[in-house]
N, C-alpha and C positions, 0 to 999 in steps of 0.2 A: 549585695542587693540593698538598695534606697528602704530603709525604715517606711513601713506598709505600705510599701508596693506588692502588688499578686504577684506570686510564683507565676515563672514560665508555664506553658500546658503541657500535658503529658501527652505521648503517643499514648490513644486510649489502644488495650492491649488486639481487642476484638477486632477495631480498624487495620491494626498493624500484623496479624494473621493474614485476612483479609487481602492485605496489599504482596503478602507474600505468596501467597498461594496465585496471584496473579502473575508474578514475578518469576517464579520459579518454573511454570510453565515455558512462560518465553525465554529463560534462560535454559533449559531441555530443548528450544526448538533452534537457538542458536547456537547450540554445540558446547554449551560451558559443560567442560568435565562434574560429572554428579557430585566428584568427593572436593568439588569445591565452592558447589550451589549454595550450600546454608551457609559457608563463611561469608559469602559476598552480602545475602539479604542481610544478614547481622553486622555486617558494615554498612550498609544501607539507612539501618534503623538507627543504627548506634551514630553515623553522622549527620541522622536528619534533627536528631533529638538535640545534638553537639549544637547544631546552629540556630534552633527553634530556642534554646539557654540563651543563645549571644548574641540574638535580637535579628536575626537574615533577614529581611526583609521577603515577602510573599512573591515569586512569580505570578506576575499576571498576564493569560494567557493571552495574545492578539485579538482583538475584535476584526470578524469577517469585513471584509472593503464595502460588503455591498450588502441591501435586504434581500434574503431570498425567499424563497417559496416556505413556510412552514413544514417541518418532516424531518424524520431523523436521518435519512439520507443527502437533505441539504445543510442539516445542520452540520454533519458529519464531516461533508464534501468543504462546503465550505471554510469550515477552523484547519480543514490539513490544509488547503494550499496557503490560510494566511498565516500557516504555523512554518511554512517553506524560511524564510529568511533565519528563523530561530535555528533549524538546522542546519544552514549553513554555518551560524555563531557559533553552534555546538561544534562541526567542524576545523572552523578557525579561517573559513573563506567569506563572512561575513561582508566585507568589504570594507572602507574607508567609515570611519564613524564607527564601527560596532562594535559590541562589548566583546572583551575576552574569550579566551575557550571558557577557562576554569570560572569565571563570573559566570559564564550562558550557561554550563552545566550544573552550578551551584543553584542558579533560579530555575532551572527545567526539575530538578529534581524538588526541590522545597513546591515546586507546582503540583508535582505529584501526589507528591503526601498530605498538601493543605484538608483533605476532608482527618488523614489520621490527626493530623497537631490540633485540629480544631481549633487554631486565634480566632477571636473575637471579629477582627476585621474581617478575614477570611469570609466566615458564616455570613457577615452581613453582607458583604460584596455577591457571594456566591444566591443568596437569594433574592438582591436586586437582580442579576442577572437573570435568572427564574423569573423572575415575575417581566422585565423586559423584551424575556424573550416572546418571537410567534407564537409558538405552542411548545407544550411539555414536551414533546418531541421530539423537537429541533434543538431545545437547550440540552438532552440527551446526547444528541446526532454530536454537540457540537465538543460535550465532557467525552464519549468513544471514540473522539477521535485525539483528543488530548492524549487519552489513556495509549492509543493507537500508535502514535507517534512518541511518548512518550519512553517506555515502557521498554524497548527494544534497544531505544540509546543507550541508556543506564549498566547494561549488563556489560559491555566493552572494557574489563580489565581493571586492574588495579585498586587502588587507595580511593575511600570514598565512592566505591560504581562508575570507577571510568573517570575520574580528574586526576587516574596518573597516567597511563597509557592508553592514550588516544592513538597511538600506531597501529595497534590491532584492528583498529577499525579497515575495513574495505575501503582500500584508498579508489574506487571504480567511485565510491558515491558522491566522490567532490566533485565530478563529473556529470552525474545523470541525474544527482537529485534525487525526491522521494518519489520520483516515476517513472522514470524512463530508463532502459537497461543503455549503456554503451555500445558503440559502433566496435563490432571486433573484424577482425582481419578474416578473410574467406581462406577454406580448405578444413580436412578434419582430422586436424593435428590441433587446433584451437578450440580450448574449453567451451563446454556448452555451461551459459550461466543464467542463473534465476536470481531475480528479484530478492534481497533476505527479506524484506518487506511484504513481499506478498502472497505468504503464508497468513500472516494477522488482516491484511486485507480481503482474501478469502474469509478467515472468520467474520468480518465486520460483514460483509455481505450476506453471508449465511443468516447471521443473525437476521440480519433486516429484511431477510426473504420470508424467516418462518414467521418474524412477528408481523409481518402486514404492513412494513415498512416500504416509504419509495427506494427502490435501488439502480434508479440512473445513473446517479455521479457514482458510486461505488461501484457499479459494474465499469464503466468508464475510465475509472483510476487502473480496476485490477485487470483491463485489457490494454493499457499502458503501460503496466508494470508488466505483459506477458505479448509485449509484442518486442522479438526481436532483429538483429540490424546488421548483416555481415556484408562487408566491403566497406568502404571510404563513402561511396556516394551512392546507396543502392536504387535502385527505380524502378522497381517493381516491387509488387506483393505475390507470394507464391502460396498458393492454396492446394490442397490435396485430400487424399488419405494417408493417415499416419500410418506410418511404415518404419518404425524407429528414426533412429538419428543420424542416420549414412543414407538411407535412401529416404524414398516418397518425397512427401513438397520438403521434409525440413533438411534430407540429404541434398534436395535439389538448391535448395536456397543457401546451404553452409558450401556446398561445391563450387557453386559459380556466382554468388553473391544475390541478395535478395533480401524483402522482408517478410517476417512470416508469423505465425502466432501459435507460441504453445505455453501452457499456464507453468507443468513443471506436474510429477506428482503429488508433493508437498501442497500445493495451493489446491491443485484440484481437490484434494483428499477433506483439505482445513473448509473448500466452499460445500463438497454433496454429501459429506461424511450422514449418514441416519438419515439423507431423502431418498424417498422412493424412485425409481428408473426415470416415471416422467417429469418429476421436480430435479432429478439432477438436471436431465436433458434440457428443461424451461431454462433453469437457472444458469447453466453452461451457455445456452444459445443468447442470452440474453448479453454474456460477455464476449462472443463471437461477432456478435453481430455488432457492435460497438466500435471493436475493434475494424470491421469491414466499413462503417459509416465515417470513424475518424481518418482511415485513411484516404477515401474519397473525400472530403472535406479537405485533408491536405494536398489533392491533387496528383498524389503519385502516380506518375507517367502510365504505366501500366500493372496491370491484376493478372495474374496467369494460373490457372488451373493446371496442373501436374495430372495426367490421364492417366499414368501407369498402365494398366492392364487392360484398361478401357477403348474405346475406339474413340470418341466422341461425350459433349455434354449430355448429349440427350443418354446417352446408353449407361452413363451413371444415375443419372437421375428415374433411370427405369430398373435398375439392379438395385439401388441403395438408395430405396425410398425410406423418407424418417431419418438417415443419416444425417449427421452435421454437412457433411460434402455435399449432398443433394439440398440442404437447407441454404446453406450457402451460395449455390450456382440459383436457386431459387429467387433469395435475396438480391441478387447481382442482376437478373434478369428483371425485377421488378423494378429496380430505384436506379441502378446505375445509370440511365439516360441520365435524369435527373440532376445528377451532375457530372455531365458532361462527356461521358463515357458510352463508348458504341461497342457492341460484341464483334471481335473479328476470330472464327475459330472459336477454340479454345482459350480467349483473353478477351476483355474487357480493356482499350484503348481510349488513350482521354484524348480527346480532340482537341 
């Protein structure tokens, strides 16, 4: 060290708690064996400190493409899709021009911990950005979602939190990205698979329902991540009552190919865990209903209701009134014209 230069910063201890107890969570929700949780955070800490000593330079997270609305749900919505390309770095499917794995995971993770290292730049960066931002809200919306996508990468293996074996990673995600699950092949011999992502998305929305937050885009992302896609080229959406996972709309959609929507127990548990019946049910239909507006919006051929037991729409909507199925055929009876879709039967056809 240069004669009266400051010492490097310390991970102050309280931060770096702090970041573990964060950490260790998501590493219980990813399936890292327990008796090997604390050696990885302590690899974590021990290599953030290693290169905060030998000057790494700060990850600086992307700025959103565009202004949006002030709120911590735009702010939130916003930084994950412009944080999309840095996942793929972290990947290694960046493309032409883009940095490294082990450089993208070196700077994702020094991003993380900048509030533990406290540099001098950091702090001052971090509170122009504060003061730039719309509102305290949305500069939140836009660090939970840092932390969001963050957070989940890291835990994947080896030396340093994942810059030795990147193979463990789910090789599905070079594919679908941080929202959209993969097309699987129809019949029910093929794995029913969830989002890993959309357990902490459930939390992010949780949050932002109890604290008074907008949760548009976050309901929108986590009926994204809980919509999914069996055949090669499906064209329809299959709607019902849940009847497990061989029969009702989601036996009918894995049998003969379709698209359908189910969150998974995991996410449901992480979005209604401590609300009461009708804040699940607000909160649930609010990402139901998302998912039923995006895929009119993309124009899928047809929407098909699965009658099961039933004779007809109307005779569910008079047995299973307040259900999601009758909320749903409700929704579809109101807006489906709208675009572009007429009831024939039991389906909703796009003209």
């Amino acid at each position: 060290m240069p004669a009266g230069a400051a010492p490097p910063p310390r991970l102050n201890p309280a931060d770096v708690e702090s970041f573990k107890a964060m950490a260790r969570q998501s590493m219980i929700s990813e399936g890292v064996p327990p008796d090997q949780i604390e050696g990885r955070l302590n690899d974590i800490v021990s290599q953030t400190q290693h290169w905060i000593d030998n000057g790494m330079p700060n990850y600086v997270p992307p700025e959103p493409h565009s202004a949006p609305a002030p709120g911590f749900g735009e702010g939130f919505g916003d930084r994950w899709f412009a944080t999309e390309q840095g996942i793929h770095n972290l990947l290694g499917v960046g493309g032409p021009g883009a940095p490294g794995v082990a450089e993208s995971w070196t700077k994702m993770l020094m991003g993380t911990v900048e509030t533990a290292a406290n540099p001098p730049g950091a702090l001052i960066g971090e509170a122009k950005n504060a003061l730039d931002s719309p509102s305290p809200a949305y500069f939140l919306g836009g660090k939970a979602a840092d932390a969001a996508v963050t957070l989940p990468t890291l835990l994947f293996g080896g030396e340093g939190a994942g810059l030795g074996k990147l193979a463990d990673i789910d090789g599905a995600a070079i594919d679908y990205g941080p929202t959209q699950l993969p097309h699987v092949p129809i019949g029910f011999d093929q794995p029913m698979n969830y989002h890993s992502w959309a357990p902490s998305a459930g939390q992010d929305l949780y949050a932002a329902f109890t604290h008074g937050e907008p949760t548009a885009d976050l309901s929108r992302q986590l009926a994204e991540m809980s919509t999914h896609y069996r055949g090669d080229n499906p064209d329809r959406v299959v709607l019902g009552k849940f009847d497990g996972h061989e029969s009702g709309y989601i036996g009918d959609a894995r049998g003969h190919g379709g698209i359908y929507f189910d969150t998974g127990d995991a996410t449901w548990d992480a979005m209604t865990s401590g609300l009461s019946n009708s804040e699940q049910h607000s909160l649930a239909w609010q990402v139901n209903e998302q998912f039923l507006r995006t895929q009119m919006e993309h124009g899928v051929p047809r929407i098909e209701y699965e009658l099961g037991q039933y004779s007809s729409l109307e005779e569910v909507l008079l047995k299973r009134q307040g259900s999601f199925s009758a909320k749903e055929i409700e929704y579809l009876t109101e807006n489906a014209a709208a675009y572009g879709y007429r009831r024939v039967g039991n389906s909703w056809v796009k003209d």
